[in-house]
C-alpha positions in Angstrom: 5.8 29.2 15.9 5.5 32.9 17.5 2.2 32.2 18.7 3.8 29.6 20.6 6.5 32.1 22.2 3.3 34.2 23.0 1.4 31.7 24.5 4.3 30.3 26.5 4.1 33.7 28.6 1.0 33.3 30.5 0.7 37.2 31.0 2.1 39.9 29.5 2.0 42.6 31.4 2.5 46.2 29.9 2.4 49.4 31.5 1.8 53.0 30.0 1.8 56.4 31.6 -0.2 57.7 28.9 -3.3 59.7 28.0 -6.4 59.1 29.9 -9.2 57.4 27.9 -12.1 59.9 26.3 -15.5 59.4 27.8 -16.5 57.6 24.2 -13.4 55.0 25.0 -13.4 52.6 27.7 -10.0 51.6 29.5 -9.6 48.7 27.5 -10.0 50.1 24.2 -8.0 53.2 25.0 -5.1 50.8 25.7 -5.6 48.4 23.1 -5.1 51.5 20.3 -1.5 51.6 22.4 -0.8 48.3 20.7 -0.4 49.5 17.7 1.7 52.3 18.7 4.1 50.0 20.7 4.2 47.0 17.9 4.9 50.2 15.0 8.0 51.6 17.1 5.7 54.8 18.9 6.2 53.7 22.6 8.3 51.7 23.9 8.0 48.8 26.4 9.2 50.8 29.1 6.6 53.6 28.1 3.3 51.2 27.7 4.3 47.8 29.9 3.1 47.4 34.3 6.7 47.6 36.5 5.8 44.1 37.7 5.8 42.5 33.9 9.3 44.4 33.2 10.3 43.2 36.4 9.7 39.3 34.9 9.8 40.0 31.3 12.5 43.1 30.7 11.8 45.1 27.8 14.6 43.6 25.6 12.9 40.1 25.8 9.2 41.8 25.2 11.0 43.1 22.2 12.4 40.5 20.6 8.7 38.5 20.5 7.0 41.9 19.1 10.0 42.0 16.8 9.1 38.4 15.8 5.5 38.8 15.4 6.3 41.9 13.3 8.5 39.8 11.3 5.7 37.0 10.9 2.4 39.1 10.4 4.0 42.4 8.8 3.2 46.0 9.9 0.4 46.3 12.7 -2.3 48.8 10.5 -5.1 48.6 12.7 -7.8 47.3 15.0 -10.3 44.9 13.5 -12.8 44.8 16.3 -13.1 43.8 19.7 -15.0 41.4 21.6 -14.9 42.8 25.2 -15.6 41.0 28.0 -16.6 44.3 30.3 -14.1 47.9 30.3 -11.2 46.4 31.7 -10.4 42.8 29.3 -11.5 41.2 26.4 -10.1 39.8 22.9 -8.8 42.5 20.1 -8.1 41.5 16.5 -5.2 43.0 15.0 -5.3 43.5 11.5 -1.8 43.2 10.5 -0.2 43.2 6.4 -0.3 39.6 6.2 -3.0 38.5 8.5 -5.6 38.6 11.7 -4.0 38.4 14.7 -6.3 37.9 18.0 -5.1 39.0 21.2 -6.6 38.5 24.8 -6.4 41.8 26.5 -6.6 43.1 30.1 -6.2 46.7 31.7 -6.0 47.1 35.4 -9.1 48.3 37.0 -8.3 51.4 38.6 -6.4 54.2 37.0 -4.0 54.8 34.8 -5.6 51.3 33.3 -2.2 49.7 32.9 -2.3 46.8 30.4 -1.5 44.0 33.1 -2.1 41.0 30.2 -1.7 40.4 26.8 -1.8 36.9 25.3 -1.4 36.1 21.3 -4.5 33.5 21.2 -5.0 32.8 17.4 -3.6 34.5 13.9 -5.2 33.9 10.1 -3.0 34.7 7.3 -4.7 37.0 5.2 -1.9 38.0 2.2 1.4 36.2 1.2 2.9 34.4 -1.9 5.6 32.4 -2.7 7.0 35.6 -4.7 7.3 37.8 -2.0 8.6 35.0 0.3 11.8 34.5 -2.3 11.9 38.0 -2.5 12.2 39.2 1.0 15.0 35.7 1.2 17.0 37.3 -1.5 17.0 40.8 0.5 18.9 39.6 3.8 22.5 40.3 4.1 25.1 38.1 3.5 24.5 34.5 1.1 21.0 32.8 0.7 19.6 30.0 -1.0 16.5 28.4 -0.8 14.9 25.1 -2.7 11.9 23.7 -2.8 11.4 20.2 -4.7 8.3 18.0 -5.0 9.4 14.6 -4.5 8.6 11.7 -7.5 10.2 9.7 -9.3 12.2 12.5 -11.0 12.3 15.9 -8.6 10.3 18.5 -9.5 12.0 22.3 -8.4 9.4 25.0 -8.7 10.9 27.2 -6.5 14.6 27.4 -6.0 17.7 31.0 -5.6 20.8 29.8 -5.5 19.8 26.2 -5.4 23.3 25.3 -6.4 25.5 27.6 -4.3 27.3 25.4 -1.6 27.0 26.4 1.7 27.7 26.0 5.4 24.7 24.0 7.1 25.7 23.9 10.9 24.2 21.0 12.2 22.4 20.2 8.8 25.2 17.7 8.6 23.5 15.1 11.2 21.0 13.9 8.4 24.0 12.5 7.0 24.7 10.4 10.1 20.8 9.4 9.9 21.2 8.1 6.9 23.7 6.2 7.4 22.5 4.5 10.6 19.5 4.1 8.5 21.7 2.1 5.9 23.4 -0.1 8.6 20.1 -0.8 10.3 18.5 -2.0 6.9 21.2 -4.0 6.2 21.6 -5.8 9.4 24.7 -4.5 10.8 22.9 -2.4 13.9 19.5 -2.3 15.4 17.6 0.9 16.7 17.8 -1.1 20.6 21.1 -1.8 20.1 22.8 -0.8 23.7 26.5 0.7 23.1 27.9 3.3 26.0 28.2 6.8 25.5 31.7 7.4 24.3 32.2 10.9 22.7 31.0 13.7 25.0 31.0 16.8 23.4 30.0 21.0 24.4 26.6 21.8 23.9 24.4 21.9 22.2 22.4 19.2 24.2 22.3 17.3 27.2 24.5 14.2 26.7 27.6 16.1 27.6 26.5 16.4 31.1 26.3 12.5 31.2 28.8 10.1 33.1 31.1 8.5 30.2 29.9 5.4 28.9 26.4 5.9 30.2 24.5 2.8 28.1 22.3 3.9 25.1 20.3 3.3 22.5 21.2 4.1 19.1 17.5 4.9 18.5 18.1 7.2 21.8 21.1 8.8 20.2 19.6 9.3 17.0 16.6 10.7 18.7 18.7 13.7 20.3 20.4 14.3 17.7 17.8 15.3 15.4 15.0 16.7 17.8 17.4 19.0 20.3 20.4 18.8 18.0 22.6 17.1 21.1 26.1 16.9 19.7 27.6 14.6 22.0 24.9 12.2 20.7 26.2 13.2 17.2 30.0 12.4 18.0 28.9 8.9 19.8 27.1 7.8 16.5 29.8 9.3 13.9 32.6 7.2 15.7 30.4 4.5 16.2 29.0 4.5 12.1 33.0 5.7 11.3 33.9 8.9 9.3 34.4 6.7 6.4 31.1 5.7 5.8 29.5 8.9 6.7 31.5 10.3 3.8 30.7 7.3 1.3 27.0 8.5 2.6 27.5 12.1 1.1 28.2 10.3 -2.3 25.2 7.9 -1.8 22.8 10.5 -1.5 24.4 12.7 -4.4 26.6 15.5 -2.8 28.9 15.9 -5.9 32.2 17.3 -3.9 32.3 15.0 -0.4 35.6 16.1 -0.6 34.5 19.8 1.1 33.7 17.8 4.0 36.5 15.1 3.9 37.8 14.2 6.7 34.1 14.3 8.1 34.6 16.3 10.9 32.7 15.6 14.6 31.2 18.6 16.8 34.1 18.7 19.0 36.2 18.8 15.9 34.9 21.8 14.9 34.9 23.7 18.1 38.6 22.6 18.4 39.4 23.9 15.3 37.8 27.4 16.0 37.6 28.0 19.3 41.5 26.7 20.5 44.2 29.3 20.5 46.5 27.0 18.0 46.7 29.2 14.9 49.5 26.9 13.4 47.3 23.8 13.7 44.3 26.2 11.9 46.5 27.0 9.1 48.1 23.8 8.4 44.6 22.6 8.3 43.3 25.2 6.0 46.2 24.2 3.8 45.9 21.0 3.9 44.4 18.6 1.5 42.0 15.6 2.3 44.7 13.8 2.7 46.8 16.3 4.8 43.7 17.5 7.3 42.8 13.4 7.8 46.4 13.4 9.1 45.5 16.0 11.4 43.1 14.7 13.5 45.2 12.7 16.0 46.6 16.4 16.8 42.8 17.9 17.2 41.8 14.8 19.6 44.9 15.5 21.6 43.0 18.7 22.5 40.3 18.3 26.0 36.9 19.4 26.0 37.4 21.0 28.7 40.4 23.4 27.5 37.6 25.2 24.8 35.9 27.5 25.5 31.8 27.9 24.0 31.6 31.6 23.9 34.2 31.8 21.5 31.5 30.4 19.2 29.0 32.6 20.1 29.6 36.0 19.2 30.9 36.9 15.7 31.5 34.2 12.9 34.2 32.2 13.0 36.0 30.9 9.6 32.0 30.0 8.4 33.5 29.8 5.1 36.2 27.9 5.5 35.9 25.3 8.4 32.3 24.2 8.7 30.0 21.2 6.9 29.1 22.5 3.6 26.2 21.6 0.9 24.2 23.1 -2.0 20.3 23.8 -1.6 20.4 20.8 -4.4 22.6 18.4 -2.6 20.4 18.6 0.8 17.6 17.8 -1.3 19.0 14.6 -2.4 19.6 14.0 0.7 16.5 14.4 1.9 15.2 12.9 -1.3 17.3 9.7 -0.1 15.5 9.9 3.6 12.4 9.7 1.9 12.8 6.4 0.0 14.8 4.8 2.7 13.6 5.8 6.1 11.7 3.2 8.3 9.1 3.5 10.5 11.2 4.9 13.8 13.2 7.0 11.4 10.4 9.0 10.5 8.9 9.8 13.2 12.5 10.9 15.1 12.4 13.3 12.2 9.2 14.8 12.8 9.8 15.1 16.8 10.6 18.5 16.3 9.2 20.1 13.2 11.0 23.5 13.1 7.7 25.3 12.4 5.8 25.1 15.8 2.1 25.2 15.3 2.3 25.7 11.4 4.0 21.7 11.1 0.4 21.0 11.5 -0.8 22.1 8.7 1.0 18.8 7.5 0.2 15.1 6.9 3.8 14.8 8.0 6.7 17.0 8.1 10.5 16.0 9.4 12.9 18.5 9.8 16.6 19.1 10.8 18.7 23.0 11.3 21.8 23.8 12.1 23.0 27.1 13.3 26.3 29.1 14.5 27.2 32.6 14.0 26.5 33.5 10.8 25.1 30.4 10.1 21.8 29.3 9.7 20.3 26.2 7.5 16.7 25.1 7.9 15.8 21.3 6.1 12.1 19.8 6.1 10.6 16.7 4.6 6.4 17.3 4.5 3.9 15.4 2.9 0.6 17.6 2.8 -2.8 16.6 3.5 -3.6 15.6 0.2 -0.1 13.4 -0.5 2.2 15.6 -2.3 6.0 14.8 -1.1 8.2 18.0 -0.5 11.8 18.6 0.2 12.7 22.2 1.0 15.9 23.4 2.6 16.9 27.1 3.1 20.1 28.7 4.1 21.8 31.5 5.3 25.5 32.7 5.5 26.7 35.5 6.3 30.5 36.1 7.6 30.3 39.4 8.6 27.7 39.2 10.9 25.4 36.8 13.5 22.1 36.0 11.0 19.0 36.7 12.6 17.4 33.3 12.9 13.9 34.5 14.0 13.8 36.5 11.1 15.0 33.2 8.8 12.6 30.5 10.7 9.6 33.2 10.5 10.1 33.6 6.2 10.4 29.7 6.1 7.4 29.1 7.9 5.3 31.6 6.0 6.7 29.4 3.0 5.8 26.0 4.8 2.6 27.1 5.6 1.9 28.2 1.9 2.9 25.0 0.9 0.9 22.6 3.3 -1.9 24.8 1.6 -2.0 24.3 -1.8 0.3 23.0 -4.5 3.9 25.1 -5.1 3.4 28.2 -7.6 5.4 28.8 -10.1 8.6 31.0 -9.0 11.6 32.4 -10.6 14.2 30.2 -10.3 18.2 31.4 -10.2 
């Protein structure tokens, strides 16, 4: 996955007004020992990266990927070797505390022998277990729980913390809505190329909101965005369309044992009126409400535009995360995907697996579907894999914390170690909470 985010940025350019190399170094190996430095907090970006590369990549953004990298691979320790391809570029391995990373490595030619290009070409995981995964999950700050099940006739949980803490899940809740399509397809009631028009525009995430109203899709279209780009507006068309009443006979279906957290079922623009509109009556006669009581509040939320909210409100600090969101246990968004598993058809499937959540490591897998959901303080990561030699997994991971934005990189990097591990070789024993 942060291989990808390096390889997406063609050059890297990083500039250093540092040392000159010792006869016994050539520019490129001088500079490639400035790596290290950089990646371990020594020098900064503005102290080792060319003008022109700051200029198209600032130092904050150069940051964040090293940050990333760190937070995938470990401490950079040293350099493994390098294959040069003359004094001024060639590819240095990294050895880093949890693997080999390769990096393709240029210098300019005259002096000071700026780095003018640095590209992430390949990594080899060298050290990691499923023990240090779950520990390093229980460390973060805030509420965590991870489960991993092997899918059979009975589920098998050989790794699971907090399993059955319930949890907000962001857009999580769109599997639910999958599910259910899934149902009324099987059954006859709707099609994949059924036409309807696009009815609920929403705020973003996604595209659909940008859409004329009543623009003419597909459910298999709407379906599609939701789960691979997370397009809300898709989300809101299909949970009018499906009805909130069957979504929440869907949470019962596929064993969520207290639907009533998320009764009424609330839409996207649902949730952004309720946290991003000024109406602190209408919050707190929803918070005290009952099913009952908040269903009867709804005609008062719709009365509220799309375009009176504001989206930045929902992107700074965490808003009510604990209160007013879509909630589930680690065990309940198993069953769900448990109930995926057994049900899901053909195009189902493979809208899953659009987007795998992992980048390049969803290849280590015979298959592997997966669905997130993120806000501030919010972060919950669900996949449905089947490895290479035809073990069935559910995993989901979340993270809450109301005191503070969640780092997702930091999240998506520890559930891809685990991913990856998994796709490998069968799950380990683990301690289970």
């Amino acid at each position: 996955m942060l291989t990808k985010i390096f390889a997406a940025l063609t050059a890297l350019v990083i500039g250093l007004a540092a040392p000159q190399p010792t006869s016994a170094q050539s520019p490129l190996e001088a500079r490639a020992a400035e790596i290290i430095l950089y990646f371990e907090g020594e020098a900064t970006a503005e102290d080792i990266f060319a003008p022109r590369m700051l200029e198209a990549l600032p130092p904050a953004r150069l940051d964040a990927v090293r940050d990333q990298l760190r937070g995938q691979f470990g401490a950079a320790e040293a350099i493994e070797g390098i294959e040069s391809a003359g004094a001024y570029g060639g590819v240095v391995s990294y050895r880093f505390e949890r693997a080999i990373v390769e990096m393709q490595l240029a210098v300019e030619p005259t002096e000071p022998h700026k780095i003018t290009g640095l590209l992430v070409t390949g990594s080899e995981m060298i050290a990691d277990d499923m023990a240090a995964i779950l520990e390093e999950i229980r460390a973060l700050p805030g509420h965590t729980s991870l489960t991993v099940a092997r899918l059979g006739e009975t589920p098998d949980y050989p790794v699971e913390h907090r399993a059955h803490e319930r949890m907000a899940i962001g857009s999580g809740f769109k599997l639910w809505l999958l599910a259910e399509l899934q149902r009324q397809i099987t059954a006859g009631e709707r099609r994949w190329d059924e036409v309807i028009p696009l009815t609920h525009r929403s705020l973003p995430s996604g595209i659909l909101q940008n859409w004329p109203d009543a623009s003419p899709v597909t459910l298999h279209t709407l379906a599609t965005l939701m789960i691979s780009i997370s397009d809300n507006s898709a989300a809101d068309t299909l949970l009018h369309l499906l009805t909130r009443e069957r979504i929440e006979a869907m949470m019962g279906e596929t064993g969520h044992a207290a639907a009533a957290v998320n009764t009424p079922f609330l839409s996207t623009l649902d949730m952004f009126r309720l946290k991003s509109w000024g109406d602190d009556e209408l919050r707190r006669a929803w918070l005290d409400a009952n099913p009952d009581g908040r269903r009867a509040l709804l005609d008062r939320l719709a009365e509220i535009p799309a375009s009176a909210l504001d989206p930045a409100a929902m992107q700074g600090d965490p808003v009510l995360i604990e209160e007013i969101e879509w909630f589930a246990s680690g065990r309940e968004l198993v069953r769900l995907l448990a109930w995926l598993d057994r049900h899901a058809d053909e195009r189902a499937r493979a809208i899953l697996a659009i987007n795998t959540g992992i980048g390049s490591a969803g290849g280590d897998w015979d298959y592997l579907g997966f669905k997130g959901g993120a806000e501030p303080g919010v972060l919950s990561l669900s996949f449905l894999g089947v490895t290479a030699t035809g073990e069935r997994y559910a995993v989901t991971g979340s993270w809450n914390n109301p005191e503070a934005p969640v780092e997702e990189a930091t999240f998506a990097t520890l559930m891809s170690r685990l991913m990856r591990l998994l796709a490998a070789a069968p799950a380990p024993a683990a301690a289970a909470e």
